[in-house]
C-alpha positions in Angstrom: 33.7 14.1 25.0 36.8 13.4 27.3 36.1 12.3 30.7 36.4 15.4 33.1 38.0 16.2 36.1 36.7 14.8 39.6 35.2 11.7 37.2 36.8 8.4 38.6 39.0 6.8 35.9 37.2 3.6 34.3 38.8 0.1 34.8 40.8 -1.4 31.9 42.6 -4.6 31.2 44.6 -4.7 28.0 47.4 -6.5 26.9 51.0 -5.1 26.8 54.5 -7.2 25.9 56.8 -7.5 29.1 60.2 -9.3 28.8 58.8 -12.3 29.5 55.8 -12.1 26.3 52.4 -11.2 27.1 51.0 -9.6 30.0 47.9 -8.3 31.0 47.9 -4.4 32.6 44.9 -3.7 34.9 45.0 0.1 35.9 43.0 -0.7 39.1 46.0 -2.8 40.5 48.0 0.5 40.0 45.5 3.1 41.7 47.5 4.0 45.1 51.0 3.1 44.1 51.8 6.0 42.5 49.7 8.7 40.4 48.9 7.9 37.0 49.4 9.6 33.3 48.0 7.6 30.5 49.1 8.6 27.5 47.0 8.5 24.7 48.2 8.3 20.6 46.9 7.7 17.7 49.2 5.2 16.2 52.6 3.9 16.4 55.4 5.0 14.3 54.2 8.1 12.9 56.1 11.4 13.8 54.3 13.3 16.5 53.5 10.2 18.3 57.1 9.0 18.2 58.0 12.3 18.5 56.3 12.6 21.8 57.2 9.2 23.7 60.7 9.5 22.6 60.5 13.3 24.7 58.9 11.1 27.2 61.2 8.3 27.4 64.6 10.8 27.8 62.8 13.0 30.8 61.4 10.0 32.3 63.0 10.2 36.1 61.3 13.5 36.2 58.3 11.9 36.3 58.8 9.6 38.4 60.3 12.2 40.8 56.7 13.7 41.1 55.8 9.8 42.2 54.4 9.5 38.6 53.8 6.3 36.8 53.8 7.0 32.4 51.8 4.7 30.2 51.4 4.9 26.7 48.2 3.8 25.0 47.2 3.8 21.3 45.5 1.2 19.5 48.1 -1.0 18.0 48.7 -4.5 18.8 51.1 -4.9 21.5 54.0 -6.4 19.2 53.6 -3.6 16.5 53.8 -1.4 19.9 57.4 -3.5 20.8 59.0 -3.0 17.4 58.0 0.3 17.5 59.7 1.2 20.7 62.9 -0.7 20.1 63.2 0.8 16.8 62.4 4.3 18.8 64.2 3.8 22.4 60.4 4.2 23.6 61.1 3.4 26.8 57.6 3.9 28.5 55.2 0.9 29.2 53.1 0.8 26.0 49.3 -0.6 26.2 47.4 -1.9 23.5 43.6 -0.7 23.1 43.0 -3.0 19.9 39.6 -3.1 20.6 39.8 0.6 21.4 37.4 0.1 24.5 40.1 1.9 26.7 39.5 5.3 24.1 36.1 5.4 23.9 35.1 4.5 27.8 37.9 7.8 27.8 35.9 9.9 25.7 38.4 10.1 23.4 37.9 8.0 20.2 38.0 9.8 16.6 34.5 9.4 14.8 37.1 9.7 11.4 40.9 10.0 11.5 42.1 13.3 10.1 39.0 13.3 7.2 40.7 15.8 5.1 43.3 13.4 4.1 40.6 10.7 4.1 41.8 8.5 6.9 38.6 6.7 7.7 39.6 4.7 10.9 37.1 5.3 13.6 38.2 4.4 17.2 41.7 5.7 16.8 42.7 7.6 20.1 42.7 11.4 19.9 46.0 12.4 21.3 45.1 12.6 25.1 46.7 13.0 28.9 44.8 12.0 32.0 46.3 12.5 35.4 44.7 9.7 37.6 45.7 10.1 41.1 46.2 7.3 44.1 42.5 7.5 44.9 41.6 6.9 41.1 40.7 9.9 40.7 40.8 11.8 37.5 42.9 15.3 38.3 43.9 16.5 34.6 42.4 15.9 31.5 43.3 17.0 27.6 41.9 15.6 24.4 42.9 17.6 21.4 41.2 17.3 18.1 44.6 17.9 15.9 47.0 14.8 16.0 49.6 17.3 15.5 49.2 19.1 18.8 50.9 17.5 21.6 49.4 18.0 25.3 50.7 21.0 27.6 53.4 19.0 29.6 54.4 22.0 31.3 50.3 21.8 33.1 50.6 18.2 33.6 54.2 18.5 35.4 52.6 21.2 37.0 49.7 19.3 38.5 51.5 16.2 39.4 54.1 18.4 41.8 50.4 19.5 43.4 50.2 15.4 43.4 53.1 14.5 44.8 
């Protein structure tokens, strides 16, 4: 079950691919800079999740307008995650959860990947948004069950101009 509202967001360090190579992302050295929304995908280049971080990408300024900062997370490796968004023009920072400790500390890990077309791949990330505020706060949280559905952006805009 997805973390809730009120619940302080758990720590993570993962990997991500800067310009420079390798880097290492730890969400509790960007609690109070900005709010947070931490994206969640199942995998990389498949057509809702490109889909949906293209969308992102383009209306980016928007969100940083409502003092935002946009992550991406699915459970790729970080350089499947880089050719994925320069084939794409992703343009969001994009964080690995190989291990897929990020998901499930989330709540938000598949037990089987879309079983009627027999994906067995537990771990993958059910397509997620949290809203983690400067106090580390969780303020917004959907998990869907259908990789298919895409989160209600027009809630999340919503409660990030309460945020600001």
């Amino acid at each position: 079950m997805a973390l809730s509202v009120g619940t302080t967001a758990p720590d993570f360090t993962v990997t991500t691919l800067g310009a420079n190579g390798p880097e290492l992302f730890k969400l509790s050295e960007q609690i109070g800079k900005s709010n947070i929304l931490l994206l969640f995908v199942p995998m990389a280049f498949t057509g809702t999740c490109t889909a949906e971080f293209c969308e992102i990408s383009k209306g980016i300024n928007e969100y940083k307008s409502l003092n935002a900062t946009v992550v991406g997370i699915s459970g790729d490796n970080p350089f499947a995650q880089k050719a994925w968004a320069e084939k794409e023009g992703i343009t969001l920072q994009l964080l690995s959860d190989y291990d897929h400790k990020i998901t499930t500390a989330y709540g938000v890990a598949y037990d089987q990947f879309i079983p009627a077309k027999n994906l067995i791949m537990g771990g993958v990330p059910k397509r997620s948004a949290f809203i983690i505020d400067k106090a580390g706060v969780i303020q917004y949280s959907e998990a869907l069950e259908s990789p298919g559905d895409l989160p209600n952006f027009t809630a999340i805009k919503a409660k990030l101009a309460e945020l600001a």
